[in-house]
N, C-alpha and C positions, 0 to 999 in steps of 0.2 A: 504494500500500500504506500502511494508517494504521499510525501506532504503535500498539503493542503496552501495556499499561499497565506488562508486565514486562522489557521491549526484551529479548525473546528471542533474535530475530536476531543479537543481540552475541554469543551467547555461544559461536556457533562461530567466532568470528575470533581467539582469545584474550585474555588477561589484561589487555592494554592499554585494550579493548576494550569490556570487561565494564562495563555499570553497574549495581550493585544498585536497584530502585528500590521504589516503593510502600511494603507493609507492612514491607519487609525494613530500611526506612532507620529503624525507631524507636530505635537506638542514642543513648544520653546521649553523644556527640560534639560537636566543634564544628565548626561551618558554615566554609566556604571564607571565608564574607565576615568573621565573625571572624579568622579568620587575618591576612585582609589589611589589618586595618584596626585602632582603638582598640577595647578589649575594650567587647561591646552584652548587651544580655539575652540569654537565649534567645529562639527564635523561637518559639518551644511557651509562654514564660514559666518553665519553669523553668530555676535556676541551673545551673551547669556545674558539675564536680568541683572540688575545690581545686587541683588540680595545672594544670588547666587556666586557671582563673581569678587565679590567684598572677603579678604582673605580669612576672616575670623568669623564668617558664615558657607563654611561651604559642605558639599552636600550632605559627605558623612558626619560632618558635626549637627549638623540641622537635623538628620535623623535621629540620632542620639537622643537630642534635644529633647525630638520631638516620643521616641519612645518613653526617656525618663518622665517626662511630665505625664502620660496617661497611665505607668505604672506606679509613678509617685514613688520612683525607686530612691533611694537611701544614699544611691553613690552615682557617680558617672560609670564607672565601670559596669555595676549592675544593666544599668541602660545599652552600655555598649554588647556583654554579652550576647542580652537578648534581642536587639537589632542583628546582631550579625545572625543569631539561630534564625529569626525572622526570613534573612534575606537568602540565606545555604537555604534555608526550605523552598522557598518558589524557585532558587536556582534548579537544584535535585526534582522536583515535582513538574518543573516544563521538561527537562532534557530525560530522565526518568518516563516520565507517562510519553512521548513522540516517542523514543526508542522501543515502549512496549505496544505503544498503539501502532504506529506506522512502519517501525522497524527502520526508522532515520531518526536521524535528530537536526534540529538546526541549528546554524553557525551560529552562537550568541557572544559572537564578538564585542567585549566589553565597549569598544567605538560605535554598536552599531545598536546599541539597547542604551533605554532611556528610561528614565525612574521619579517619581515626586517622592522625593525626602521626606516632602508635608503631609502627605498621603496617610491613611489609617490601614491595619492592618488586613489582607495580608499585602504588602509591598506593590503596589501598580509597578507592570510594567511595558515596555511598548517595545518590539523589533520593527528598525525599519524596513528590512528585509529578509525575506525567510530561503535560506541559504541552504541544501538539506547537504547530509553527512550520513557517512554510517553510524550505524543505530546499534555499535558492539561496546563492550566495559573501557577498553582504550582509548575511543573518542570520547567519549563521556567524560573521564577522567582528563582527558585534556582540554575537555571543554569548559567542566565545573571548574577541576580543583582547583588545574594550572593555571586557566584563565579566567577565574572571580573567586577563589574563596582563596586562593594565597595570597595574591595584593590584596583584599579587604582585608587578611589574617595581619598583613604587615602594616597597612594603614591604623588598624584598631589598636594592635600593639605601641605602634609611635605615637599613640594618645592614651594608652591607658593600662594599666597593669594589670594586663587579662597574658596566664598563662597560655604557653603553646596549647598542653594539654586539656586542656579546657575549649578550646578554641577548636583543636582535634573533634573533639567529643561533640561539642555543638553539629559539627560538620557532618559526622560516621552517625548521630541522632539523626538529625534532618531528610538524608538519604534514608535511613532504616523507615523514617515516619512515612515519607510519600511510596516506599516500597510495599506497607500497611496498608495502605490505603488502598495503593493499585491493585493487592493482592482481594478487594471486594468486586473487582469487576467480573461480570457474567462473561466480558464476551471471550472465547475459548484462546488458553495460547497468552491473553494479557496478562494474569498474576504470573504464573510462571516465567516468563521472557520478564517481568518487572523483580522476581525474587533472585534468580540466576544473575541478574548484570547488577542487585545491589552484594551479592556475594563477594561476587568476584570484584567489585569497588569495593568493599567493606577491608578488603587483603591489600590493596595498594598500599605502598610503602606509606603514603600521606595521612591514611587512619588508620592502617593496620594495630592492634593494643588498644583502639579505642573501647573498645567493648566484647561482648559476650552478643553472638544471635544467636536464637532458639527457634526454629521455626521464623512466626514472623516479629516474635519480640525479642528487642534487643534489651540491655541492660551498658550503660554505658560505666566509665572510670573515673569519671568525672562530674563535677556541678557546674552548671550553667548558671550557678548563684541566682537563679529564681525566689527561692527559698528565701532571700534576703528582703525581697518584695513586701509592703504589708498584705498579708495575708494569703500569701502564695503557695506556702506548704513547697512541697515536692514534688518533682516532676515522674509520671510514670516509668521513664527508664533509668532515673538519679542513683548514685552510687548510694546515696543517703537512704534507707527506709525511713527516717523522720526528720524534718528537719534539726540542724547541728542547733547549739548553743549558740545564744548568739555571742560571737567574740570580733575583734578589730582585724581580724582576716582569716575566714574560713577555708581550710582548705579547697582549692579550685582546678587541680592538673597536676 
């Protein structure tokens, strides 16, 4: 089955899931790759907003921002955690469900995807163009890891004291979650092709030690310090079975 120019197929899995693509992505937004990196041109050539382009607003700090204020998180790093689980989930949930629905994936070249920081959960996002690829564990991994959840791992890191291992975990969770999900689909051949390529992702040297799979649940090594949240408790696959004491830095990786 080819891609779709609209990856329609997403749209009945949910929100996680959904990528807006094509004509839909001509919003004045900033691209993932900005985010993760030093502020570049546009990729169209025009400039961004001022609010975006202003060096002590830019897009991964406005997320941050924007997630510490609606979990009323305790620290910036709390916010940064779960922004980045936030954003590894719809990365893994678009590249993930197109490799088990269509058996491609498409190019989500960090230049070529576009995001509102300001946005509410889960993460809007827009391809300008839907590029397909093969739909095997290899491409995936070069598509997720290499190209958006390592520079976000690095950007998040030069702002905030989130361990690697933690960061691992967030990442090897995210893939296990949308692999859960896909594994409720009827149609014949999708959970399977969606459990088999998050396996064989789960062993890459980049989360390999993340965690325990069992079937379809995982159990990770790490806290994504949700916990730390008022009233968040523990997350289904948390190293924690209750949350720690609280103390001035709970273990995290």
């Amino acid at each position: 089955m080819d891609l779709d120019p609209r990856l329609t197929a997403l749209r009945g899995l949910g929100g996680f899931f959904v990528l807006r693509a094509a004509e839909e992505a001509g919003r004045r937004l900033p691209t993932l790759d900005q985010a993760y990196g030093p502020r570049r041109p546009d990729v169209q050539g025009a400039p961004l907003t001022d609010s975006l382009t202003d060096p002590l607003n830019d897009p991964l700090a406005v997320r941050v921002r924007r997630v510490g204020a609606a979990l009323r998180a305790p620290e910036p790093r709390v916010a940064a955690s779960v922004a980045h689980q936030g954003l590894a989930a719809r990365l893994w949930s678009v590249a993930l469900g197109c490799a088990a629905l269509y058996g491609a994936v498409p190019d989500l070249d960090p230049e070529a995807m576009r995001w509102d920081p300001e946005g509410s959960a889960p993460d809007d996002l827009w391809l300008t163009e839907v590029r397909p690829l093969p739909g095997d564990a290899e491409t995936l991994a070069e598509v997720v890891l290499h190209g958006h959840l390592e520079p976000l791992a690095a950007a998040l890191r030069a702002r905030h004291r989130l361990a690697p291992g933690l960061l691992r975990g967030n990442a090897a969770s995210a893939l296990a979650a949308s692999a859960r999900e896909l594994s409720r689909h009827a149609r014949p051949g999708v959970a399977s092709r969606a459990a088999r390529l998050s396996r064989e992702l789960l062993a890459h040297p980049l989360l390999t030690g993340s965690g325990t799979l069992t079937g379809t649940a995982f159990r990770r090594r790490s806290c994504c310090l949700y916990y730390r949240v008022p009233g968040g408790g523990v997350c289904g696959d948390c190293c924690f079975v209750r949350p720690p004491r609280s103390s001035p830095r709970a273990p995290s990786g």
